[in-house]
N, C-alpha and C positions, 0 to 999 in steps of 0.2 A: 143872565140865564137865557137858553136859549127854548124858545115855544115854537108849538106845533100846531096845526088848525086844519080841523074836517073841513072838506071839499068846501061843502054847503057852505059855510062858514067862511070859508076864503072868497068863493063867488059872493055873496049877498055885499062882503065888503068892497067888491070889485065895482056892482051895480052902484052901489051908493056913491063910491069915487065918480062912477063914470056918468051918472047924470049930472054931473056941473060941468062936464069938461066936454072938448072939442071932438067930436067923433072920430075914433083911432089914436086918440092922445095915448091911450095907457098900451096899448099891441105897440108901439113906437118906443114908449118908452121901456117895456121890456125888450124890445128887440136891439135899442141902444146897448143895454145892458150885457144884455148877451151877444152882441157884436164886441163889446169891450171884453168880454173874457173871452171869447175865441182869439181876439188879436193877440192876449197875453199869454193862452195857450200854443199858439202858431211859433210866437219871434217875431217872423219877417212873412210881414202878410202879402206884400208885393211879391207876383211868382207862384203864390202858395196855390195848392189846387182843395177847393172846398164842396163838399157833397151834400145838399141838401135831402132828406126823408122827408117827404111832406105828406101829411093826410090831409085831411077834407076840416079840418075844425080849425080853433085858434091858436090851436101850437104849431098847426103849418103855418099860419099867417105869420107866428113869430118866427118863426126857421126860414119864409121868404125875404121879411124886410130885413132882419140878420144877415141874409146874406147880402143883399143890397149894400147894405154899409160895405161890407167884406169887398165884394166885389166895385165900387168905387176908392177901394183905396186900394186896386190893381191885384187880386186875388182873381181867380179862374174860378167862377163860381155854375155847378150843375146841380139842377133840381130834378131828383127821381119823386114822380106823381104818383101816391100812394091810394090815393084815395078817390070817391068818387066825381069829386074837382077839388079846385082847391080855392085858396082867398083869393080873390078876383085882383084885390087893391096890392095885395104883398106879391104876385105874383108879376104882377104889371111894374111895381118899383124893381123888381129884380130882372127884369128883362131889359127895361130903361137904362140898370146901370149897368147894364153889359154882360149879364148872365144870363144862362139859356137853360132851355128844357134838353133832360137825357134822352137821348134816342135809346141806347142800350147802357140799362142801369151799372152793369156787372164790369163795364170795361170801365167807367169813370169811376167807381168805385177802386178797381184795382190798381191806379195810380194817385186816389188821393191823400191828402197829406193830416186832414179833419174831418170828418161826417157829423152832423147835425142832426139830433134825432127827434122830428117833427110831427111824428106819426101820430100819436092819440095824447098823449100827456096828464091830466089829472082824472078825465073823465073816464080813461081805460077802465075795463073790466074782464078779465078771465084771458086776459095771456092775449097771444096778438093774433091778428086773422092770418088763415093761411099763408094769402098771397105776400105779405107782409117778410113770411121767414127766411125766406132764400137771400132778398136782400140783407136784409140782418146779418143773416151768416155770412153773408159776404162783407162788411163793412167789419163785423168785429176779424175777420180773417184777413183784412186788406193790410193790417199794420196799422193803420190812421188812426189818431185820437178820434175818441167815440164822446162828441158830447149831446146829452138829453137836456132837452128844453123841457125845463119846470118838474120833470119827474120820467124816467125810464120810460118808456112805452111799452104797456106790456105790464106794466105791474100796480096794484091798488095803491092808492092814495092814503087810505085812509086806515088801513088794516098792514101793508106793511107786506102782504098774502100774494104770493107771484103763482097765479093757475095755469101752466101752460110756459110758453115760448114768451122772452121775456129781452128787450136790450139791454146789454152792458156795458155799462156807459166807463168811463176812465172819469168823465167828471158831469154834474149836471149842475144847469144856474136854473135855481129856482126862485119864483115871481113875487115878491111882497110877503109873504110867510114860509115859514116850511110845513111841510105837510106830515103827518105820522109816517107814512110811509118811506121816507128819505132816513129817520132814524132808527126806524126799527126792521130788526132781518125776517125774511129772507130778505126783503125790499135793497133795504139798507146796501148788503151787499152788491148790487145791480148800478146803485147811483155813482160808486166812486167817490171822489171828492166833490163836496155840494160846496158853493156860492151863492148866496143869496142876494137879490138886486130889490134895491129898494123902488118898488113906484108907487109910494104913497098912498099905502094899507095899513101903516102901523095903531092911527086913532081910530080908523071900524071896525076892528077885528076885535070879536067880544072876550069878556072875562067872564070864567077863566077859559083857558086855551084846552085843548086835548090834551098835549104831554107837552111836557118840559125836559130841561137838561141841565140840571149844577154846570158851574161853571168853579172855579177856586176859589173866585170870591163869595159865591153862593157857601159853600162848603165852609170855608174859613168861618163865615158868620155863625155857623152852627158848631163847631168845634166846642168843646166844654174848656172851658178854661180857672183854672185852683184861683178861689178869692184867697184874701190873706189869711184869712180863720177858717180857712178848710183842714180837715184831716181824713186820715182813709176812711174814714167811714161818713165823714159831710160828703164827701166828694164821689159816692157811691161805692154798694157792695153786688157784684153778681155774684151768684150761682151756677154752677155749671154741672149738671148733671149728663155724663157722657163717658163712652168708653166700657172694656168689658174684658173677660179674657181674652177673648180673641181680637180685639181691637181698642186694646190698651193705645197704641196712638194718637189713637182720635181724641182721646180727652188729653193729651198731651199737646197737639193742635189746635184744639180748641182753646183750651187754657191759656197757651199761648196768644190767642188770638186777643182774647179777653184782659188779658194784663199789659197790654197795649190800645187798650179801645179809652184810655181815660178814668174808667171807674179807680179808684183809691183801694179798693181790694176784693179779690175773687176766691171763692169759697168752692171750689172742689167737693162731689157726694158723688162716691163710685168704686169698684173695684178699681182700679188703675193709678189709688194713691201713690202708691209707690213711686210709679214712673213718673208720674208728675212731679211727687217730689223731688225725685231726679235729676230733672232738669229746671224745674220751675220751684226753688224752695219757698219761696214768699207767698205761695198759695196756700191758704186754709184748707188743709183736706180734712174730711170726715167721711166714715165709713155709711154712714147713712141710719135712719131715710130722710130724705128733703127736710122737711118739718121738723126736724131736732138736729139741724145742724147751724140752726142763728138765721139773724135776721137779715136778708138779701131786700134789696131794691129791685131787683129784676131775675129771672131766670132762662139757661139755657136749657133745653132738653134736647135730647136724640144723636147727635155725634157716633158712630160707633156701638149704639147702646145694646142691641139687640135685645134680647128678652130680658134683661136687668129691670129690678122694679124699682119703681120711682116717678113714674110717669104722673099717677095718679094724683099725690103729693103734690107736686107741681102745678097741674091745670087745676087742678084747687086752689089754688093760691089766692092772693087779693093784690098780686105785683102783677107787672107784665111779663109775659113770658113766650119766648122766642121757640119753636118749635121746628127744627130739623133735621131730615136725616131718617132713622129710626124711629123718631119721634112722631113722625108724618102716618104711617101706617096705623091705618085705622081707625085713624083720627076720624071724631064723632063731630060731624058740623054743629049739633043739637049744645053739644057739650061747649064745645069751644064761642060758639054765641053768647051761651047763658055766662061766661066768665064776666067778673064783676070788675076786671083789669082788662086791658088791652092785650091780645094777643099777635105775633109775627109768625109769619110760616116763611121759609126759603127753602122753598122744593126746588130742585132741577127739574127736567123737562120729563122726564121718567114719572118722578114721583109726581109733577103737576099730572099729570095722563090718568095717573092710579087713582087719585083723588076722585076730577073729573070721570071717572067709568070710560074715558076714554087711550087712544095708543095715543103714543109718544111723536109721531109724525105728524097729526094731526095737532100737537101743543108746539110744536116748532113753525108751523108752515102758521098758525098765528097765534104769535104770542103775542099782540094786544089783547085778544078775544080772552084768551084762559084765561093771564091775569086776572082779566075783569071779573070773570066769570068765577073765580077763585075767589076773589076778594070777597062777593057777592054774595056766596055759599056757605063761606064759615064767618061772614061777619068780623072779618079779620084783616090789618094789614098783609098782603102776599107779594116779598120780592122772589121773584121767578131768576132764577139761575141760569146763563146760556151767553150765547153769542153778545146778544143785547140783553142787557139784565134787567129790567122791568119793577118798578114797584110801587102797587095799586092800592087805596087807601077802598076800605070799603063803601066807603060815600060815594057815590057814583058822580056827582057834580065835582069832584075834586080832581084836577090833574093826576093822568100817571106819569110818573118820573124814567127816563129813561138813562141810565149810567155812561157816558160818554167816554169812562178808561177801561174800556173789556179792552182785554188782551188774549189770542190764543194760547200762553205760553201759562192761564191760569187751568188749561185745561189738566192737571194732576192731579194724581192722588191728596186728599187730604185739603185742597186750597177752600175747600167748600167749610169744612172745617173748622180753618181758621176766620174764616166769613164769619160765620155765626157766631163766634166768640166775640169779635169784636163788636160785631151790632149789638149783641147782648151787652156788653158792656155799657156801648152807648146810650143803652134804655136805662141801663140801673144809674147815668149820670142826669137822667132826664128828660132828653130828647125825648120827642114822640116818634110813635114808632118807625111813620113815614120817612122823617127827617134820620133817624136812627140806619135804618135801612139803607137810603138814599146817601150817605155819608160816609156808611160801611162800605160799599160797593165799590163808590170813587176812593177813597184810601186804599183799596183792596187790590183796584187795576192799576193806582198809581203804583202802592210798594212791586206790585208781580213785573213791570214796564223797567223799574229800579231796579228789582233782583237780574230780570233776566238780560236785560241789554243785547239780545241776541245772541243769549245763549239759553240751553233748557235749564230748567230751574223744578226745584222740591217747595212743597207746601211751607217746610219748613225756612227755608228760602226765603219767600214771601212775607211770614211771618216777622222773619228780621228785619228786614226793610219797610215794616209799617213805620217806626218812630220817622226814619227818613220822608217819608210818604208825608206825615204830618208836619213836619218842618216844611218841606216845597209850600202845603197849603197855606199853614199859617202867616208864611212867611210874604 
């Protein structure tokens, strides 16, 4: 699994390392670090022409002695002075080993081959200083691999939240942990491909972390797997309330999604029998309402539903119940608290915005915050739908999870759809809802990665390629 760790949190472990150890032990040994992944990014470092951005704090310090190493092993190494000085001691080993200061930033940038971006790193706050941008735009315009030291410059650590003018990096090596901001977008995007360099932070960094990341083995561990005396109904029953005239579909997608999530059988309540049956005969359909249609372990609502009733039925329940979509609208914080089961919300960024009384650009620009702020408000697990898909347990001491297989190519009609079916599923096999969600998500981006192989792909698409999706994990 991979974890994440607020600032604070990364410094106090940094302090505690660094009172037993020789002063400059730990700036060395990241700058080793990150001399070793620029040599692996270069090829042939002998020749290579290398661009230092240095600010005034400790990630110029690392972006000086970095380049030192670089430039001892026959690299051309220039440091543009960003800031109002810089580390005295990195600055000194990189002139010792044969690298200099830029007279004119713009001309060493335009024939370098790597730029190092040393400028502010975890402590940034609200995008970069003016005097900052021009080189920027000229480094990412130069051609040169762009790599950020410990985290873009220019963009939050800890939120993920890029305000302003920001580096984009091709790849960044970050220091002893990863930070929220490397996993979660807008950030995310900015970093590129991340590396992380161990110096010796992994026993002070506290439990638990900020966010996490399943990894397959995570994943596989939760998978639900038929004992010998299971039958479809030990093995779970959802529910799926969704679909309508006008978006019969959606409870076709949904269904779909659900009779692949593991439960033993799924019970259809809605206009859109038909279609369902359709396509999906093994599915229980009943024309409704909820509550006389048998007994479910978990329930879906919202898919397509528009004004169809049944809502009510549901959040009454005494199961858990997964609410998206249609379902989301109007949704009463007061109400969904008081449930005497666990509740799941998967809004997209739209519907999180609506919730919160707020727009929709403000829930993308930080989607740490909402989640949180969602989860917080209806007393409910909330996975947030998007770029990085998020999903926040309403305990605020518990890690949020961030889904490591988004794929653009989930961006379709209807793939939300099938989301929700399968998570549902996963509730009615047991999971809680966290693990349910978080499980969903990564199945969800593996089969869409399967379906699409670089090519566009349908919800329905997707859909098919979950059993695949579950055999990579399991396997």
């Amino acid at each position: 699994m991979r974890t994440a760790y607020r600032v604070e949190s990364v410094r106090a472990a940094e302090a505690a390392l660094m009172a037993g150890l020789p002063e400059g032990t730990l700036m060395r040994r990241a700058a080793t670090g990150l001399a070793g992944a620029c040599a692996g990014l270069l090829g042939r470092v002998y020749g290579s022409r290398v661009v230092l951005l240095v600010g005034s704090g400790a990630n110029g310090g690392d972006a000086l002695y970095a380049g030192a190493g670089l430039a001892r092993r026959g690299a051309g190494v220039s440091a543009v002075l960003l800031g109002a000085r810089a580390h005295e001691d990195g600055l000194a080993a990189l002139l010792a080993a044969g690298g200099r200061v830029a007279d004119d930033p713009f001309a060493v940038l335009a024939r370098a081959d790597l730029v190092l971006d040393g400028i502010a790193g975890i402590g940034g706050r609200g995008g970069l200083r003016p005097e900052a941008v021009p080189v920027v735009r000229a480094a990412r315009g130069s051609g040169a691999v762009v790599v950020a030291v410990d985290l873009p410059s220019g963009v939050d650590a800890d939120t993920g939240a890029v305000d302003g003018e920001a580096v984009r990096a091709d790849a960044t090596v970050t220091f002893g942990a990863y930070k929220p901001g490397l996993l979660v977008d807008p950030a995310r995007e900015y970093a590129g491909a991340v590396r992380l360099v161990d110096i010796g932070l992994a026993d002070l960094l506290p439990s638990p972390p900020e966010l996490e990341a399943l990894h397959h083995a995570d994943v596989a561990g939760l998978l639900p797997v038929p004992a010998a005396e299971s039958d479809k109904y030990r093995r779970g029953v959802v529910g799926v309330v969704a679909g309508s005239a006008r978006y019969p579909g959606a409870a076709v997608l949904a269904v779909a999604g659900a009779l692949r999530g593991g439960a033993g059988a799924v019970r259809y309540v809605g206009p859109a029998g038909a279609a369902v049956l359709a396509r999906y005969p093994e599915t229980l359909v009943h024309a409704g309402p909820p509550a006389a249609a048998g007994r479910v372990q978990a329930w879906v609502l919202g898919p397509g539903l528009g004004d169809t009733p049944g809502a009510d039925d549901v959040l009454g329940s005494d199961v858990p119940v997964l609410v998206d979509a249609d379902g989301l609208h109007a949704l009463d914080p007061v109400a969904v608290r008081a449930r005497p089961a666990p509740t799941l919300l998967t809004p997209h960024a739209g519907e999180a915005a609506a919730l919160l009384g707020t727009d929709r650009a403000d829930v993308e620009a930080r989607r740490l915050e909402a989640v949180r702020e969602l989860a917080a408000r209806y007393g409910a697990t909330v996975l947030l739908k998007g770029s990085t898909t998020l999903v926040a347990d309403p305990d605020p001491g518990v890690p949020v999870r961030v889904n490591p297989t988004g794929t653009p190519w989930l961006a379709t009609a209807g793939s939300g759809d099938v989301l929700s079916g399968l998570a549902g599923s996963l509730l009615a096999t047991g999971l809680a809802p966290r693990d349910a969600a978080s499980t969903a998500a990564y199945l969800h981006g593996l089969a869409a990665r399967r379906a699409a192989a670089g090519a566009p792909v349908a919800a329905h698409d997707v859909a098919d390629a979950l059993p695949g999706a579950w055999r990579d994990v399991a396997a």
